[in-house]
Residue frames as a rotation matrix with the C-alpha (Angstrom) as fourth column:
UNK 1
0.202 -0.888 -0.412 -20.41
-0.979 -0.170 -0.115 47.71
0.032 0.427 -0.904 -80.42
UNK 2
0.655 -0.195 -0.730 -18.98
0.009 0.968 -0.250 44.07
0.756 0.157 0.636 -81.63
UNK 3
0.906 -0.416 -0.079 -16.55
0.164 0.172 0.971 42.67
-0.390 -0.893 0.224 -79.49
UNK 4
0.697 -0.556 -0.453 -13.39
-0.708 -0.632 -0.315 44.92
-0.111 0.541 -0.834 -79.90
UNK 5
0.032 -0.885 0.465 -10.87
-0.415 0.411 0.812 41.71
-0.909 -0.219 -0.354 -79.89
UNK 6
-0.216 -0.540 -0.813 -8.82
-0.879 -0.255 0.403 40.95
-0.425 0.802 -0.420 -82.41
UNK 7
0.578 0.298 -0.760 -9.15
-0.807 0.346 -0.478 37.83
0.120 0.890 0.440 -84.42
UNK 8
0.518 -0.852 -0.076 -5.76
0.749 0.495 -0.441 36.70
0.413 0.172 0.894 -84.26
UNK 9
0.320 -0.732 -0.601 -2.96
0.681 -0.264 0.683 38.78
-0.659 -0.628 0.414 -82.29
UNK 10
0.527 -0.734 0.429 -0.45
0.178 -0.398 -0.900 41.04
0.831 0.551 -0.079 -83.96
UNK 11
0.711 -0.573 -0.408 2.80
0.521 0.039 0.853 41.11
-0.473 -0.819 0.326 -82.26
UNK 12
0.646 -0.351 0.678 4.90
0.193 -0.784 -0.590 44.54
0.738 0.512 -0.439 -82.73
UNK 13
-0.162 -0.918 -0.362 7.87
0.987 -0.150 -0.060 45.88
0.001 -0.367 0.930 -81.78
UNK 14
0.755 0.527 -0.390 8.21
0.646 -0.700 0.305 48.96
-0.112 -0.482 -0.869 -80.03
UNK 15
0.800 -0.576 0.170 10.69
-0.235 -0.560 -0.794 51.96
0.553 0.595 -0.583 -80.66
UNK 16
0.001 -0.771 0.637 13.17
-0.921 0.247 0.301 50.10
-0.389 -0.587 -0.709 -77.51
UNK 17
-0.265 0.034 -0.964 12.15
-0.559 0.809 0.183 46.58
0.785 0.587 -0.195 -79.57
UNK 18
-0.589 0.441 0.678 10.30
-0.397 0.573 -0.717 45.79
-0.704 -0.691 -0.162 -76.68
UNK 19
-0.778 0.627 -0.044 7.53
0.211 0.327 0.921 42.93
0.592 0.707 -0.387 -78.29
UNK 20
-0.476 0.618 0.626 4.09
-0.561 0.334 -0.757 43.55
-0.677 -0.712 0.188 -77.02
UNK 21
-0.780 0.318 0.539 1.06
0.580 0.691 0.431 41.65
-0.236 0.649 -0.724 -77.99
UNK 22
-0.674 0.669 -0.312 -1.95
-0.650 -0.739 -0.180 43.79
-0.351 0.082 0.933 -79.46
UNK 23
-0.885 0.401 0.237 -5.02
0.417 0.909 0.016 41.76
-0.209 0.113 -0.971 -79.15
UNK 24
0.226 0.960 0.166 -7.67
0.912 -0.149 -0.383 44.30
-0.343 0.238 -0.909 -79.63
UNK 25
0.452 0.042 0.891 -8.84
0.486 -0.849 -0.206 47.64
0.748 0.526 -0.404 -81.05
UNK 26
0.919 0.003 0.395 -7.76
-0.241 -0.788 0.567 49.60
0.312 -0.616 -0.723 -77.58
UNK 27
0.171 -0.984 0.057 -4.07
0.447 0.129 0.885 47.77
-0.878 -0.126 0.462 -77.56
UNK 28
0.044 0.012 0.999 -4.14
0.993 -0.112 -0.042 49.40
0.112 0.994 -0.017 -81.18
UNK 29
0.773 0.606 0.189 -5.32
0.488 -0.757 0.434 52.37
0.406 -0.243 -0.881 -79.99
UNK 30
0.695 -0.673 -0.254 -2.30
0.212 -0.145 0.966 52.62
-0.687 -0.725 0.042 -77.21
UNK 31
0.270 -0.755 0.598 0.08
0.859 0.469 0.204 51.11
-0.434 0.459 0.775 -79.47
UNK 32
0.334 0.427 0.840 -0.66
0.890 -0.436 -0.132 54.01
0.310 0.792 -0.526 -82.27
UNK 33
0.912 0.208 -0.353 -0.79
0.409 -0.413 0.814 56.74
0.024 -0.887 -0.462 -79.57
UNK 34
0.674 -0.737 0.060 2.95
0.367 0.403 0.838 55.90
-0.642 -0.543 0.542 -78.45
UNK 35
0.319 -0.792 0.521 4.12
0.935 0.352 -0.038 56.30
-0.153 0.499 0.853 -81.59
UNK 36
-0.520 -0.573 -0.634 6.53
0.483 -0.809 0.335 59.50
-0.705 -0.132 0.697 -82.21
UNK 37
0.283 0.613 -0.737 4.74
-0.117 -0.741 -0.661 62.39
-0.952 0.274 -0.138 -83.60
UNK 38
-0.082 -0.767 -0.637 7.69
-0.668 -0.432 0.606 62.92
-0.740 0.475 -0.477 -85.97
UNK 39
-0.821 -0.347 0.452 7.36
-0.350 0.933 0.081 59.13
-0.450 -0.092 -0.888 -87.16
UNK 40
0.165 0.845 0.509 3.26
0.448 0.396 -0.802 59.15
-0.879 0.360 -0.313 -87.93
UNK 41
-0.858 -0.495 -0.135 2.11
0.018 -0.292 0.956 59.52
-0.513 0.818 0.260 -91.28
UNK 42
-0.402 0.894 -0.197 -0.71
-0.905 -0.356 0.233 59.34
0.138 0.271 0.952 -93.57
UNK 43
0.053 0.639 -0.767 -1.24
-0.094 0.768 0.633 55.45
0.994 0.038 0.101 -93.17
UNK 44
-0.834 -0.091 -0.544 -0.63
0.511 0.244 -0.824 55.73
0.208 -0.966 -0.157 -89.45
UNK 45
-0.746 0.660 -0.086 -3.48
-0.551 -0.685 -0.477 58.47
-0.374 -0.308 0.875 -89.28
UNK 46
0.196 0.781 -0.592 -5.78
-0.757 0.505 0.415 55.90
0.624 0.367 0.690 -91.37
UNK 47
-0.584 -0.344 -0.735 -4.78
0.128 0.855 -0.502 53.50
0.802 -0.388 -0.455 -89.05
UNK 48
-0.960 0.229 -0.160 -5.84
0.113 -0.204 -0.972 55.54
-0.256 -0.952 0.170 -86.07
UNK 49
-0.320 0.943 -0.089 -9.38
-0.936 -0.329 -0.124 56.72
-0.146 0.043 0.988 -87.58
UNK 50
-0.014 0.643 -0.766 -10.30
-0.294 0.729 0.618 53.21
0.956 0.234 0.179 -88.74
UNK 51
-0.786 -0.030 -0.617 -9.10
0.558 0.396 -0.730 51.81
0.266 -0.918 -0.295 -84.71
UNK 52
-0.911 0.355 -0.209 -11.18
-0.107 -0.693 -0.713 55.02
-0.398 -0.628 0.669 -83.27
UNK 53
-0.431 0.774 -0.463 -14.24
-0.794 -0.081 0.603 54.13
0.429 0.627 0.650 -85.87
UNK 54
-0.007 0.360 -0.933 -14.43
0.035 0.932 0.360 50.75
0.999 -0.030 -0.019 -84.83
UNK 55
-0.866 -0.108 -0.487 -14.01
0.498 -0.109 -0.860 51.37
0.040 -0.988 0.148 -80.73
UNK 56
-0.630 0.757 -0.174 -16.81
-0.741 -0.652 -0.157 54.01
-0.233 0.030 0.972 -81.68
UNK 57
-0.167 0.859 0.484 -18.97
0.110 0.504 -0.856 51.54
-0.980 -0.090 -0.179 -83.24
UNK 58
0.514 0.529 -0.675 -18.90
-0.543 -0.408 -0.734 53.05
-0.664 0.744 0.078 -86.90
UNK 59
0.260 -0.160 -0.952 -16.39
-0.695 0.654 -0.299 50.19
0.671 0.739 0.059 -88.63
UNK 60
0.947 -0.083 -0.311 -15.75
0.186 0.929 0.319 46.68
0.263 -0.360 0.895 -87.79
UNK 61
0.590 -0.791 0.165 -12.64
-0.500 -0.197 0.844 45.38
-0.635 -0.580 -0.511 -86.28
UNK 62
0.038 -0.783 0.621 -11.46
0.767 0.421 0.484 43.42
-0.640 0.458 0.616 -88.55
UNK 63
0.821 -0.262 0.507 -11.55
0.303 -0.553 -0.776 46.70
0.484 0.791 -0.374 -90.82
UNK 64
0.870 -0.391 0.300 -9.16
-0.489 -0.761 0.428 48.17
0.061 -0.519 -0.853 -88.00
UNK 65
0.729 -0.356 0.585 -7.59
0.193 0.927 0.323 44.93
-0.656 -0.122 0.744 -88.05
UNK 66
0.582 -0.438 0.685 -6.54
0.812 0.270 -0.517 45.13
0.042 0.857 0.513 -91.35
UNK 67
0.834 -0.189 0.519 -5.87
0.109 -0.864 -0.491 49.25
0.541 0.466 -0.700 -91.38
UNK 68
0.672 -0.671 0.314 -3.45
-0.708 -0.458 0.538 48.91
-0.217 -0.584 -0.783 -88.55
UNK 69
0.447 0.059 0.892 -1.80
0.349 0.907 -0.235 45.55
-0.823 0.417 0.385 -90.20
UNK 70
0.562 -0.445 0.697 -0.97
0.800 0.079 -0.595 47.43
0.210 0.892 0.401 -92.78
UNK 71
0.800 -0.350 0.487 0.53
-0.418 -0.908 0.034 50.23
0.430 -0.231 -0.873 -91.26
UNK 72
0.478 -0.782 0.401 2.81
-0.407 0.208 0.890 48.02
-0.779 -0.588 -0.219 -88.92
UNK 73
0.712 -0.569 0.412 4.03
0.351 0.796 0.492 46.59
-0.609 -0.205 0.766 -91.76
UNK 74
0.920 -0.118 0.373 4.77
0.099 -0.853 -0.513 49.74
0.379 0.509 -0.773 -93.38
UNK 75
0.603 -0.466 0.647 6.76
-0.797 -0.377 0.472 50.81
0.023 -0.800 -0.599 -90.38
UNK 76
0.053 -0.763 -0.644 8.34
-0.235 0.617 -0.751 47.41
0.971 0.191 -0.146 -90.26
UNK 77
-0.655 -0.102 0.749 7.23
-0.744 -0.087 -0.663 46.58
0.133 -0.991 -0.019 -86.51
UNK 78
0.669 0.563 0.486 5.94
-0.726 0.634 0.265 43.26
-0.159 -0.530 0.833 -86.70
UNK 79
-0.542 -0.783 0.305 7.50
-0.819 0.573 0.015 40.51
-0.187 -0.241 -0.952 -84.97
UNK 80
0.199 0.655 -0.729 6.81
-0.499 0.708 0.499 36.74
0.843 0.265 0.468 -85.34
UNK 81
-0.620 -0.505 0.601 6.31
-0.781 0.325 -0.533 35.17
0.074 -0.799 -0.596 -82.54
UNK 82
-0.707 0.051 -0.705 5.28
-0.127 0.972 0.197 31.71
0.696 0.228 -0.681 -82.66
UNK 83
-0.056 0.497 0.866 2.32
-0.998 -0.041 -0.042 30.73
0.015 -0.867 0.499 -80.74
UNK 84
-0.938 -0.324 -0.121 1.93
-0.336 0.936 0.102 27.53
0.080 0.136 -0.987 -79.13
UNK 85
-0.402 0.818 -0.412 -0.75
-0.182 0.369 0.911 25.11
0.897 0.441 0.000 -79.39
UNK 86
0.291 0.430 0.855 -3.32
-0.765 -0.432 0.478 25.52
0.575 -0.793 0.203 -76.42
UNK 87
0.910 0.153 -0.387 -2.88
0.104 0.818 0.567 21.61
0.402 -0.555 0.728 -75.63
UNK 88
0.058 -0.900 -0.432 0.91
0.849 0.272 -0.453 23.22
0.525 -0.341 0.780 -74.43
UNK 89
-0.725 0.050 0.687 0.02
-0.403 -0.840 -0.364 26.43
0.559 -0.541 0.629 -72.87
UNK 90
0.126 0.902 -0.412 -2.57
-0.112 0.426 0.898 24.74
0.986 -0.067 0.154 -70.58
UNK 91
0.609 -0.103 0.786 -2.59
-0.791 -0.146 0.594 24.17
0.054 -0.984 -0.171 -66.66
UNK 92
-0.643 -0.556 -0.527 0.36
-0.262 0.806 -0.531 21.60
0.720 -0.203 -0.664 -65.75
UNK 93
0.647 0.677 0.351 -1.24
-0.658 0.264 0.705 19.38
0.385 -0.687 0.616 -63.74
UNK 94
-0.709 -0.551 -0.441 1.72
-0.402 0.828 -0.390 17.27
0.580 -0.100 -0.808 -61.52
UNK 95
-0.498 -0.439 -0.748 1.81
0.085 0.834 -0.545 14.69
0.863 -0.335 -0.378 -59.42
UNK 96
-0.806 0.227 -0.547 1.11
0.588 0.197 -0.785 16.03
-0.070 -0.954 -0.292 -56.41
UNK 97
-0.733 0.566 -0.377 -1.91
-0.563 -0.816 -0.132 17.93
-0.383 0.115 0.917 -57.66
UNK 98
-0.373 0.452 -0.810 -3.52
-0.090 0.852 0.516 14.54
0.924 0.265 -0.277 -58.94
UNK 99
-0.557 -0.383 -0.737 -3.11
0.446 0.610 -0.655 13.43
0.700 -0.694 -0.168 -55.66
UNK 100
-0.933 -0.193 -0.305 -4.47
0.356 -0.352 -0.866 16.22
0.060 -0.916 0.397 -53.90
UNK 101
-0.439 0.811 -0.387 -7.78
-0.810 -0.171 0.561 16.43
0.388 0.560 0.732 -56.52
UNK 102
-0.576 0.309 -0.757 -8.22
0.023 0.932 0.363 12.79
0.817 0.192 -0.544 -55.27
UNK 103
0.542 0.668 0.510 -10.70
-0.609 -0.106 0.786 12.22
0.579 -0.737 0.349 -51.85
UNK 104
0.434 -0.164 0.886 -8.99
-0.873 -0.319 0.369 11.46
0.222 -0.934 -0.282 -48.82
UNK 105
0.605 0.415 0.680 -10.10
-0.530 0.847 -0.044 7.97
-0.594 -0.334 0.732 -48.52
UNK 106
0.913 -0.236 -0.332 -8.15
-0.089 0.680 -0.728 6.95
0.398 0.694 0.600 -51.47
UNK 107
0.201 -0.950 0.240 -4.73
-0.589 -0.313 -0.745 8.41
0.783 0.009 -0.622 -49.96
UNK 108
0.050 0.264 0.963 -5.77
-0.992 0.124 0.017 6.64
-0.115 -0.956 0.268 -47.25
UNK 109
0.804 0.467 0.369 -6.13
-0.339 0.869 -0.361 3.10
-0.489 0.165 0.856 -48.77
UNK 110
0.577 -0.807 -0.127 -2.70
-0.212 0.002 -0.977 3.62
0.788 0.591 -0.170 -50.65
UNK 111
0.082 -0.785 0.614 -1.03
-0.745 -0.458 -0.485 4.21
0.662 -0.418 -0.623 -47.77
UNK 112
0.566 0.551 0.614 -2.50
-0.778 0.603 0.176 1.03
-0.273 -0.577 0.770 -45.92
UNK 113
0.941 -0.256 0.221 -1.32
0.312 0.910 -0.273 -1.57
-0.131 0.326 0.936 -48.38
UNK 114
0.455 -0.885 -0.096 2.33
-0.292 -0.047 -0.955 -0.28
0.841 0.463 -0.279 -49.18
């Protein structure tokens, strides 16, 4: 089986309008699941078989990609949620974490001359 993750995200709203984030075929899978019986339909069942095909090994993900993609926006449960750029979701790195990356000896020599 390919690796079941998604391309790109999809962020959906849930029937409380909780957002989650659905990064692969088996957050699809869940997602799908969840929904009210009453609520599924024929593109929600083609949703599920293409998610279960591809988890199985018999279609790609980006076909599931796409089948569940179009279902959420059927349904009207995707959200946009902005993503930042990695160079702002990275480790912060302060001050005193410089400092504490540094060997001894330097803190030591700083502390001499001041």
């Amino acid at each position: 089986m390919e690796s079941a993750t998604f391309k790109q995200p999809v962020f959906v709203k849930d029937e409380g309008h909780v957002v989650q984030k659905i990064g692969c075929v088996m957050d699809a899978i869940e997602f799908l699941e969840e929904w009210p019986v009453e609520r599924r339909g024929l593109l929600h069942a083609a949703a599920s078989d293409a998610c279960y095909s591809a988890y199985d090994g018999r279609k790609s993900v980006e076909a599931a990609n796409k089948a569940f993609m179009t279902w959420a926006r059927r349904v009207d449960v995707i959200e946009d949620v902005p993503v930042a750029p990695p160079w702002m979701t990275g480790p912060k790195i302060s001050k005193v974490d410089h400092l504490l990356a540094q060997p001894l000896s330097i803190h030591r020599a700083r502390h001499r001359t001041r």
